[in-house]
MIDREN-852244 format. One record per atom (N, C-alpha, C, CB): residue number from 1; atom name; x, y, z. Coordinates in steps of 0.2 Angstrom, whole numbers. Glycine has a CB too. Example, Ala and Ser with C-alpha at 12.3 -4.5 7.8 and 13.67 -1.06 7.14 Angstrom:
// MIDREN-852244
rec mimi: 1	vexke: N	X: 66	Y: -28	Z: 39 .
rec mimi: 1	vexke: CA	X: 62	Y: -22	Z: 39 .
rec mimi: 1	vexke: C	X: 66	Y: -16	Z: 39 .
rec mimi: 1	vexke: CB	X: 57	Y: -22	Z: 45 .
rec mimi: 2	vexke: N	X: 64	Y: -11	Z: 35 .
rec mimi: 2	vexke: CA	X: 68	Y: -5	Z: 36 .
rec mimi: 2	vexke: C	X: 64	Y: 0	Z: 39 .
rec mimi: 2	vexke: CB	X: 70	Y: -3	Z: 29 .
This chain:
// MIDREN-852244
rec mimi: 1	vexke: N	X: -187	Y: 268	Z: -267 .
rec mimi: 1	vexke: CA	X: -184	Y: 263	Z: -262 .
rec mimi: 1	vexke: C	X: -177	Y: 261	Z: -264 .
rec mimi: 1	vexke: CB	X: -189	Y: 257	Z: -263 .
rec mimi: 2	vexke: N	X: -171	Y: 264	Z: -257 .
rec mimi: 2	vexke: CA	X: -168	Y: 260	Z: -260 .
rec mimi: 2	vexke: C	X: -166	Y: 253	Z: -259 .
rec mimi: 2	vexke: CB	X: -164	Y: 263	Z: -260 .
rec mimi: 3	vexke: N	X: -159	Y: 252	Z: -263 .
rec mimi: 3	vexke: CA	X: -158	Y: 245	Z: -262 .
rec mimi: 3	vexke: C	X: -154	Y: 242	Z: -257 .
rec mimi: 3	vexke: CB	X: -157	Y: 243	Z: -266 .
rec mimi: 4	vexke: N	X: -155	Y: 237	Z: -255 .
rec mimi: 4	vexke: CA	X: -149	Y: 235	Z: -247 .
rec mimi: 4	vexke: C	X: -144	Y: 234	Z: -249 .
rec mimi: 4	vexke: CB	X: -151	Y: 228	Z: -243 .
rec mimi: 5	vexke: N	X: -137	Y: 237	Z: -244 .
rec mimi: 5	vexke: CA	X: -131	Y: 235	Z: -246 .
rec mimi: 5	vexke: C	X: -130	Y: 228	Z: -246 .
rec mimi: 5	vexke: CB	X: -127	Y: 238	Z: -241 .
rec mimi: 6	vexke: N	X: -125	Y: 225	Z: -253 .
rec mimi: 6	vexke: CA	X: -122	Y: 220	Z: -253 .
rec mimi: 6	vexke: C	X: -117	Y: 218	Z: -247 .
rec mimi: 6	vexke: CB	X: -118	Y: 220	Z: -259 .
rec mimi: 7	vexke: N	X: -119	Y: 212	Z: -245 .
rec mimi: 7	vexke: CA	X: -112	Y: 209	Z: -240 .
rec mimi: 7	vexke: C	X: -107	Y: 204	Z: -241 .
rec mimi: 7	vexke: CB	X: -115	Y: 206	Z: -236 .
rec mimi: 8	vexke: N	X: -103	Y: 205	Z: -240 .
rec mimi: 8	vexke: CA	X: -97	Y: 199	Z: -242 .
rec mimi: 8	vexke: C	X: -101	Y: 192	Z: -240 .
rec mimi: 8	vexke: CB	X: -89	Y: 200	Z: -235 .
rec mimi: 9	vexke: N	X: -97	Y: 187	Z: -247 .
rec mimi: 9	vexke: CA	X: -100	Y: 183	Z: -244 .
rec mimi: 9	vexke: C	X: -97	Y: 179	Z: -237 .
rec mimi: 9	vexke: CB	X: -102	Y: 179	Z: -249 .
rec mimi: 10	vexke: N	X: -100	Y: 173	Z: -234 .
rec mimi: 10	vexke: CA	X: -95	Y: 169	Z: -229 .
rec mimi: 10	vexke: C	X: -87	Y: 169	Z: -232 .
rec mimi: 10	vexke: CB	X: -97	Y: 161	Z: -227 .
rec mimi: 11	vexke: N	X: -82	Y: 169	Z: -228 .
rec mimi: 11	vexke: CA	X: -76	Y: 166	Z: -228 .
rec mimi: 11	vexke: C	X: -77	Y: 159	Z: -227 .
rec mimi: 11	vexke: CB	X: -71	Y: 168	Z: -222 .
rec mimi: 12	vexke: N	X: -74	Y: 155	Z: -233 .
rec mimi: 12	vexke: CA	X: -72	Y: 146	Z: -234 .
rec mimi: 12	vexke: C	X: -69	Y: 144	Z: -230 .
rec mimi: 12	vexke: CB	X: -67	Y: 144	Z: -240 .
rec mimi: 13	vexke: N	X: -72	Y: 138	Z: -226 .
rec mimi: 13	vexke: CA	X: -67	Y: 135	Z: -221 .
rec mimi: 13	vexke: C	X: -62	Y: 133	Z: -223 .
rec mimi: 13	vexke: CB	X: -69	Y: 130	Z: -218 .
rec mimi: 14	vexke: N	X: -59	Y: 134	Z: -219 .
rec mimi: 14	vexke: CA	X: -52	Y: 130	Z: -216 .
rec mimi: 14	vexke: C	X: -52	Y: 123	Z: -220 .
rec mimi: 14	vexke: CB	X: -54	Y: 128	Z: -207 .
rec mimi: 15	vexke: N	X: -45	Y: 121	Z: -222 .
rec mimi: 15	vexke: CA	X: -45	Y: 114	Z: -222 .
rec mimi: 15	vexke: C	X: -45	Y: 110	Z: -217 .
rec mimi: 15	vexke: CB	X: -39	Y: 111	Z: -226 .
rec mimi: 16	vexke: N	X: -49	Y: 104	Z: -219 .
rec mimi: 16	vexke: CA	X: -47	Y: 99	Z: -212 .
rec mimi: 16	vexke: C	X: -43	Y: 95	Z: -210 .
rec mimi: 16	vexke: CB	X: -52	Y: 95	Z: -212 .
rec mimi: 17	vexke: N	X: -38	Y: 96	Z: -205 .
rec mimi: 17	vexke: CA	X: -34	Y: 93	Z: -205 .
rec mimi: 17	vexke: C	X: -35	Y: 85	Z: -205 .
rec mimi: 17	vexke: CB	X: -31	Y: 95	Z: -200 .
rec mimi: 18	vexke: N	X: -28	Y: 81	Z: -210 .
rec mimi: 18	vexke: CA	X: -29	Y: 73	Z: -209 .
rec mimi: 18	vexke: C	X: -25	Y: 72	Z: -204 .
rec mimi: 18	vexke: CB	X: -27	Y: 69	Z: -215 .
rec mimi: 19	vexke: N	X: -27	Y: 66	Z: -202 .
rec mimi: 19	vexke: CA	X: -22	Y: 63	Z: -196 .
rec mimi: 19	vexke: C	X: -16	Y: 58	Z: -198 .
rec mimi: 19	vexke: CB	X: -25	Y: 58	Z: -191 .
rec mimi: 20	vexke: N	X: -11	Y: 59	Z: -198 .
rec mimi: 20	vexke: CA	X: -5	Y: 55	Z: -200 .
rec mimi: 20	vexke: C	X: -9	Y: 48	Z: -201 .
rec mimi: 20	vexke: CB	X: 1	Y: 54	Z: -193 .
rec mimi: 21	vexke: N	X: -4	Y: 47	Z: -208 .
rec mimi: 21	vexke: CA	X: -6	Y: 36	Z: -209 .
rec mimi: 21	vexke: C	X: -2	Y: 31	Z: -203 .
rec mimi: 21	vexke: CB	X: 0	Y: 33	Z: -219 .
rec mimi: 22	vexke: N	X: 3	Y: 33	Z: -201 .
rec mimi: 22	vexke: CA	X: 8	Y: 29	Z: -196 .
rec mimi: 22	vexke: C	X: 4	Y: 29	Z: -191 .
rec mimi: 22	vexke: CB	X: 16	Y: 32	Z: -194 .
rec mimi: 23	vexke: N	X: 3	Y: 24	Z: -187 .
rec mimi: 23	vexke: CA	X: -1	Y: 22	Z: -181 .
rec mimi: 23	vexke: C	X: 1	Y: 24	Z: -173 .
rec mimi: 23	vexke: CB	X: -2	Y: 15	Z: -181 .
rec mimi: 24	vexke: N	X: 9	Y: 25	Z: -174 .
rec mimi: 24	vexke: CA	X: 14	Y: 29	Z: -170 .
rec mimi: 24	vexke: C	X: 14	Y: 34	Z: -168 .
rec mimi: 24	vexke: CB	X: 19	Y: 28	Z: -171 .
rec mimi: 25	vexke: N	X: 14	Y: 38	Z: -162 .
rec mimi: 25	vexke: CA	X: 15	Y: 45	Z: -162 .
rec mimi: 25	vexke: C	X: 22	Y: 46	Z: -166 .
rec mimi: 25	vexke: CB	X: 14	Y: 48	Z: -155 .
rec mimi: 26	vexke: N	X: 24	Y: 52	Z: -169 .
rec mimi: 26	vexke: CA	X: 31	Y: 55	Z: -174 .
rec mimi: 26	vexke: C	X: 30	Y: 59	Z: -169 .
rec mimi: 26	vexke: CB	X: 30	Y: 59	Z: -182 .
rec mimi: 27	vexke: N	X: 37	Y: 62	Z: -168 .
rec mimi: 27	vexke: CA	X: 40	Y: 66	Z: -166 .
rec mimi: 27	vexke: C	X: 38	Y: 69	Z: -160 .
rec mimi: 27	vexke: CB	X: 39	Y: 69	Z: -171 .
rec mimi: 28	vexke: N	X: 36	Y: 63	Z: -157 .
rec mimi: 28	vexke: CA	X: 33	Y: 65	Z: -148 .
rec mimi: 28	vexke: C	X: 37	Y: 59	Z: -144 .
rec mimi: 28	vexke: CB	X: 22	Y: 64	Z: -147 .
rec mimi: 29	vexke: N	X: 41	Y: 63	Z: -139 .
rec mimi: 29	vexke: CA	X: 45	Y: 58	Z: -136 .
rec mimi: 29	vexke: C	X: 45	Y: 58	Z: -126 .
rec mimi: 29	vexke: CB	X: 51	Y: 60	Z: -138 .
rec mimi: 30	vexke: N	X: 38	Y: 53	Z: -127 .
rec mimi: 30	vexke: CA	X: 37	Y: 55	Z: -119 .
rec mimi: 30	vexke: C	X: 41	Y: 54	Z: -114 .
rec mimi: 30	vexke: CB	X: 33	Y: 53	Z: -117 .
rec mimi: 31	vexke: N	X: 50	Y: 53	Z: -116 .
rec mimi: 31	vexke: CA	X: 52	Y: 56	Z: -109 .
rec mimi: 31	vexke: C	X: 56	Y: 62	Z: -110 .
rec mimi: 31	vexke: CB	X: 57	Y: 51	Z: -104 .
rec mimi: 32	vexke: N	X: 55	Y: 68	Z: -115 .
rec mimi: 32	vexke: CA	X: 58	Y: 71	Z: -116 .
rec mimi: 32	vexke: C	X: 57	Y: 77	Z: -108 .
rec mimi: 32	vexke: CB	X: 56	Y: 72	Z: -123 .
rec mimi: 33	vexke: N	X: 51	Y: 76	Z: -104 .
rec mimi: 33	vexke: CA	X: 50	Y: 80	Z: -97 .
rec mimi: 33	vexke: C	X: 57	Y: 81	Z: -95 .
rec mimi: 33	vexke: CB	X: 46	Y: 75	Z: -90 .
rec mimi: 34	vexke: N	X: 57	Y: 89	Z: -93 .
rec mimi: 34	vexke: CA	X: 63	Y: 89	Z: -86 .
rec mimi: 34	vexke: C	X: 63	Y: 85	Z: -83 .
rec mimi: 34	vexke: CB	X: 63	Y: 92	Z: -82 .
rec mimi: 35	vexke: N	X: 60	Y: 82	Z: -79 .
rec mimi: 35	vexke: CA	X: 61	Y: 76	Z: -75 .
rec mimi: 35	vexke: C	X: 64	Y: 72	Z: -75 .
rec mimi: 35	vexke: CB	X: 57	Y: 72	Z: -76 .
rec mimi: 36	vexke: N	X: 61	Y: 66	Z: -81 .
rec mimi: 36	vexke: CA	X: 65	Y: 63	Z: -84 .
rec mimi: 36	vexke: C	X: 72	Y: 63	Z: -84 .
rec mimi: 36	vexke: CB	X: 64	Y: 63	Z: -89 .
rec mimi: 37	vexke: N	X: 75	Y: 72	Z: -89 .
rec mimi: 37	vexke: CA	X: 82	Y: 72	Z: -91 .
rec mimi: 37	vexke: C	X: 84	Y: 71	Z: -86 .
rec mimi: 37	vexke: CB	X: 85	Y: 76	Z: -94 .
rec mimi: 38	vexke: N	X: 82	Y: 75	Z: -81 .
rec mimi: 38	vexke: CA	X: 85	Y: 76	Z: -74 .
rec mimi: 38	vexke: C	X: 88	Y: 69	Z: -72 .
rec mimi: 38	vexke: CB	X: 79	Y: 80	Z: -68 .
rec mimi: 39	vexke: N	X: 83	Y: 65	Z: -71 .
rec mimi: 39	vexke: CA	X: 84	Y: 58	Z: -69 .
rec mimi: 39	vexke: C	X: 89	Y: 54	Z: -72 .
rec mimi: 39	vexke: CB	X: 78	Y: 53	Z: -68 .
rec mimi: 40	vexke: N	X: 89	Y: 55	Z: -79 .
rec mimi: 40	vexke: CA	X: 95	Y: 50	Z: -84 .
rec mimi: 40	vexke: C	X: 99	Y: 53	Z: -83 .
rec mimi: 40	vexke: CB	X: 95	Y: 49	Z: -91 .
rec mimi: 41	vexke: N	X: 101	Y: 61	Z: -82 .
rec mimi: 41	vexke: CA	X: 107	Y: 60	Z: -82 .
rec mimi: 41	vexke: C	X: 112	Y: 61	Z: -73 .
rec mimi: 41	vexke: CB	X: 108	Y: 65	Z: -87 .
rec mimi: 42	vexke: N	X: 108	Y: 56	Z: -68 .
rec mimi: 42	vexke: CA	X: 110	Y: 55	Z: -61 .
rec mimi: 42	vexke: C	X: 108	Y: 62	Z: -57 .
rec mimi: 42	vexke: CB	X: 118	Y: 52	Z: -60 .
rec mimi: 43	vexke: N	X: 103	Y: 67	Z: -57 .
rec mimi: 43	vexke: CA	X: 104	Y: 73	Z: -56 .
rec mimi: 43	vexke: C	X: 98	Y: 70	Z: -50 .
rec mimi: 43	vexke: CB	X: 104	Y: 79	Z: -63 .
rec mimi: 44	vexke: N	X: 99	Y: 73	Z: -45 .
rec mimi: 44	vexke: CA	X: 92	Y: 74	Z: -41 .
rec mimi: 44	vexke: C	X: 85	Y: 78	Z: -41 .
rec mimi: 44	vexke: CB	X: 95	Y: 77	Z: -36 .
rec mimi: 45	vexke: N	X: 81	Y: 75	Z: -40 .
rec mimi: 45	vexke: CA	X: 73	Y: 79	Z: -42 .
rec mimi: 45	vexke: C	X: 71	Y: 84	Z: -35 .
rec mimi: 45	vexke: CB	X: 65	Y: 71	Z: -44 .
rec mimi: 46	vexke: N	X: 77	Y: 82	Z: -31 .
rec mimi: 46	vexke: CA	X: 72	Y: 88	Z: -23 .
rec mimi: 46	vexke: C	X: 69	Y: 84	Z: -20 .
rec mimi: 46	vexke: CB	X: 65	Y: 93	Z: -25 .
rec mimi: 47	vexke: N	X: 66	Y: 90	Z: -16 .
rec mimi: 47	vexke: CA	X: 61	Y: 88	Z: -11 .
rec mimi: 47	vexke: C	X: 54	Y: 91	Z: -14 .
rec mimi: 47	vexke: CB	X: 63	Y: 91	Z: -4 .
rec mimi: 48	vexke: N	X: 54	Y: 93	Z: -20 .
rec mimi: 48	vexke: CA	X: 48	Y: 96	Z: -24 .
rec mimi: 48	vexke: C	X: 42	Y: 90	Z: -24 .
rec mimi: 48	vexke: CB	X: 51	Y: 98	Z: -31 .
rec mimi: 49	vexke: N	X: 38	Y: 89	Z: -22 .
rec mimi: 49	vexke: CA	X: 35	Y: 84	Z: -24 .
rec mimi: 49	vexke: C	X: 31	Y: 83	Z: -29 .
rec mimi: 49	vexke: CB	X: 32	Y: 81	Z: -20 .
rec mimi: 50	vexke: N	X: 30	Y: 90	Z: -31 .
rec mimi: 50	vexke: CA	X: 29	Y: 89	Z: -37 .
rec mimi: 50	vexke: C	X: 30	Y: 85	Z: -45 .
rec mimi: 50	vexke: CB	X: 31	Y: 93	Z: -38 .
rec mimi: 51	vexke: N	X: 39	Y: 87	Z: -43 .
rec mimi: 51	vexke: CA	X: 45	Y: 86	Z: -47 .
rec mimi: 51	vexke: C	X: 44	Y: 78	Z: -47 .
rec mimi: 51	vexke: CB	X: 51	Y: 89	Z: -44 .
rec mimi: 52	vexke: N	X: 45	Y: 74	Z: -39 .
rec mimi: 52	vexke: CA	X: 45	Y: 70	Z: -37 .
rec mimi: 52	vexke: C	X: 41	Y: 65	Z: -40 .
rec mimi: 52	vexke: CB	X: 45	Y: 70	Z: -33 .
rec mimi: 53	vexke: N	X: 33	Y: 67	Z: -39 .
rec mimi: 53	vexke: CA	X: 27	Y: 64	Z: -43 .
rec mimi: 53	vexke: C	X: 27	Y: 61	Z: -52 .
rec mimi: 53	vexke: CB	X: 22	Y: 70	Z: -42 .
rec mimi: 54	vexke: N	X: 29	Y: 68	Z: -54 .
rec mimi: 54	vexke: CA	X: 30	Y: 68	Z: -60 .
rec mimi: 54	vexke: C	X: 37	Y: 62	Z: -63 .
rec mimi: 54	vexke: CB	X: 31	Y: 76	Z: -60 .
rec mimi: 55	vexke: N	X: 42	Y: 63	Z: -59 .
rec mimi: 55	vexke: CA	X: 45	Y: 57	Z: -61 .
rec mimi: 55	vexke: C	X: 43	Y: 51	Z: -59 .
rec mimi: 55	vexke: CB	X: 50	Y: 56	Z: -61 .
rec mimi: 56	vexke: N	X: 39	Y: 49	Z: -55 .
rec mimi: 56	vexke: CA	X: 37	Y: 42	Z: -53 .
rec mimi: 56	vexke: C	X: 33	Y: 40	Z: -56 .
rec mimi: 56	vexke: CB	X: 34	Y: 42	Z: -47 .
rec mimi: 57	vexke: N	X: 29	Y: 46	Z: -61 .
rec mimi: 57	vexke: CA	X: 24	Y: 44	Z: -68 .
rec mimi: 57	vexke: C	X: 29	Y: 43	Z: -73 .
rec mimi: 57	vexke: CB	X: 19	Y: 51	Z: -70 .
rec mimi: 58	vexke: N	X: 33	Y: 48	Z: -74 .
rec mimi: 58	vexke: CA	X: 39	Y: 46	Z: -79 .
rec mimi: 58	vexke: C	X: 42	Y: 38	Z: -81 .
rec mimi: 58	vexke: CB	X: 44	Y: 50	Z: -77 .
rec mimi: 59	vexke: N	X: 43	Y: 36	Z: -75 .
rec mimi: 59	vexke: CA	X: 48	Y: 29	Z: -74 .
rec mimi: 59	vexke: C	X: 42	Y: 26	Z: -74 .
rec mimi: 59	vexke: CB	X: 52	Y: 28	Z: -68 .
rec mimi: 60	vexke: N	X: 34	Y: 26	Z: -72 .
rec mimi: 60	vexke: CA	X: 28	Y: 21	Z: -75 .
rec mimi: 60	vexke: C	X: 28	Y: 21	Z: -81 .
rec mimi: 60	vexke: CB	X: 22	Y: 22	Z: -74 .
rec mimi: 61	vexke: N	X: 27	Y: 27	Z: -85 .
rec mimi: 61	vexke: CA	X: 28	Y: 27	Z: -90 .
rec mimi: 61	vexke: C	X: 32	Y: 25	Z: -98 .
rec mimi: 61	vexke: CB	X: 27	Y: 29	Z: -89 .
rec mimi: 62	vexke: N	X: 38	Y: 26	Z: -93 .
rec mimi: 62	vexke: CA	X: 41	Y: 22	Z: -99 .
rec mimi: 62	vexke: C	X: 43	Y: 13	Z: -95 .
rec mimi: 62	vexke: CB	X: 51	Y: 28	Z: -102 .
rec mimi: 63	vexke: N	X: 42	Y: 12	Z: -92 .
rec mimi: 63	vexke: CA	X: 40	Y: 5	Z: -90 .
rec mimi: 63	vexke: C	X: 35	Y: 2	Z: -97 .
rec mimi: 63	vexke: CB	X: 35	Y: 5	Z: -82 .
rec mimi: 64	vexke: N	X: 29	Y: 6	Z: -96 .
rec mimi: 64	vexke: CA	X: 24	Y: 4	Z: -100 .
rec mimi: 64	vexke: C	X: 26	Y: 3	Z: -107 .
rec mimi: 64	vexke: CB	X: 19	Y: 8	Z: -100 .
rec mimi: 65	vexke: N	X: 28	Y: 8	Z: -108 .
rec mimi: 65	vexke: CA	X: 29	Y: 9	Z: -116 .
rec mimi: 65	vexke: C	X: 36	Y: 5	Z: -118 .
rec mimi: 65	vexke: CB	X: 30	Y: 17	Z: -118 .
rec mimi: 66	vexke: N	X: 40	Y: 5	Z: -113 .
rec mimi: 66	vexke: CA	X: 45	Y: -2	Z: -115 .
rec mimi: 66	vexke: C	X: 42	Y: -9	Z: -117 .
rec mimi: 66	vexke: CB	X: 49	Y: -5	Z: -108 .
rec mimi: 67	vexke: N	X: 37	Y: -10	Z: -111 .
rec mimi: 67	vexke: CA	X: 33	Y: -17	Z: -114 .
rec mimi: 67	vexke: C	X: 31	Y: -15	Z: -120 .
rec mimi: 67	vexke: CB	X: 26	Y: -19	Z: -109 .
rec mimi: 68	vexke: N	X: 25	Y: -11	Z: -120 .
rec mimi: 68	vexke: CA	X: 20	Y: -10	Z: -127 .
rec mimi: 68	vexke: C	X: 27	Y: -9	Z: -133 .
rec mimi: 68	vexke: CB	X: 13	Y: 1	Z: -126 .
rec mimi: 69	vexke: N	X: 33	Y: -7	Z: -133 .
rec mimi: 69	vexke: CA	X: 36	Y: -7	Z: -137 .
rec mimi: 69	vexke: C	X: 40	Y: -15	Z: -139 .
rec mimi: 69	vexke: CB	X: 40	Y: -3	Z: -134 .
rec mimi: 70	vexke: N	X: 42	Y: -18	Z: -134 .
rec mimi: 70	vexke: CA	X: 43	Y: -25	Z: -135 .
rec mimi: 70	vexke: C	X: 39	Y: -30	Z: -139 .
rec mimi: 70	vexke: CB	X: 42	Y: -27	Z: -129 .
rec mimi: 71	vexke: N	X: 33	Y: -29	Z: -135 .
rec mimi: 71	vexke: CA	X: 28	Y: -34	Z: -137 .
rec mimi: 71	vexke: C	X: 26	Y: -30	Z: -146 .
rec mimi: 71	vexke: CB	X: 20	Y: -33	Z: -131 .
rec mimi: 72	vexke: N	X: 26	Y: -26	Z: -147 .
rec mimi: 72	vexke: CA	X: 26	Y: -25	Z: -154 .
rec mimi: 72	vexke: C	X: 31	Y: -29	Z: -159 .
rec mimi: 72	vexke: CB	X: 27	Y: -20	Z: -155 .
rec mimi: 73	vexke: N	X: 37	Y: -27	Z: -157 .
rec mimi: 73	vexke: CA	X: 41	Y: -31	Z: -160 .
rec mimi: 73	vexke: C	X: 39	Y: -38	Z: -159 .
rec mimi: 73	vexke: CB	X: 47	Y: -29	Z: -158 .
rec mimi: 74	vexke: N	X: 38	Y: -40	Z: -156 .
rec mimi: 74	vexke: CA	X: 38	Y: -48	Z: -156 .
rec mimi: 74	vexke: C	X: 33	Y: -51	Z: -158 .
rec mimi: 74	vexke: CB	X: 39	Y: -50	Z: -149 .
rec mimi: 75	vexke: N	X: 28	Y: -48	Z: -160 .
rec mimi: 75	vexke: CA	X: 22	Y: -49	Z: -164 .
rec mimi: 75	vexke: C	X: 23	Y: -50	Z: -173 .
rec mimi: 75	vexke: CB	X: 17	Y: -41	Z: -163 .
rec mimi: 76	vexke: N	X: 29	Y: -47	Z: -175 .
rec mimi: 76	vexke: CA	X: 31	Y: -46	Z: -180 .
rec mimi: 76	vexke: C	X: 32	Y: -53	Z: -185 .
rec mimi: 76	vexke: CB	X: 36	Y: -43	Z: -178 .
């Protein structure tokens, strides 16, 4: 009788990624959108409405996050 081939054993998982200690996103800057630049620096977005849509979210969004910025500080 013979005997059964040996198998590798499993490959060790992965480490698990930790999530940043800082409660802020790093290094993410949400008007960094073409959009956006386009708009800061006086440039026209088209007739694309795409384009158009997309900065109408843009400019909500940093509305928002102006406030949510504000109000942090002032919490302080």
């Amino acid at each position: 009788m013979s005997k059964r081939p040996s198998y590798a054993p499993p490959p060790t998982p992965a480490p698990a990624t930790q999530m940043p200690s800082t409660p802020r996103f790093v290094g993410y800057n949400p008007y960094s959108h073409l959009a956006y630049n386009n708009y800061r620096l006086g440039g026209n977005p088209g007739t694309n409405s795409r384009v158009t849509s997309e900065l109408s979210e843009v400019r909500r969004l940093r509305r928002r996050y102006q406030i949510l910025w504000n109000w942090n500080y002032t919490q302080l």
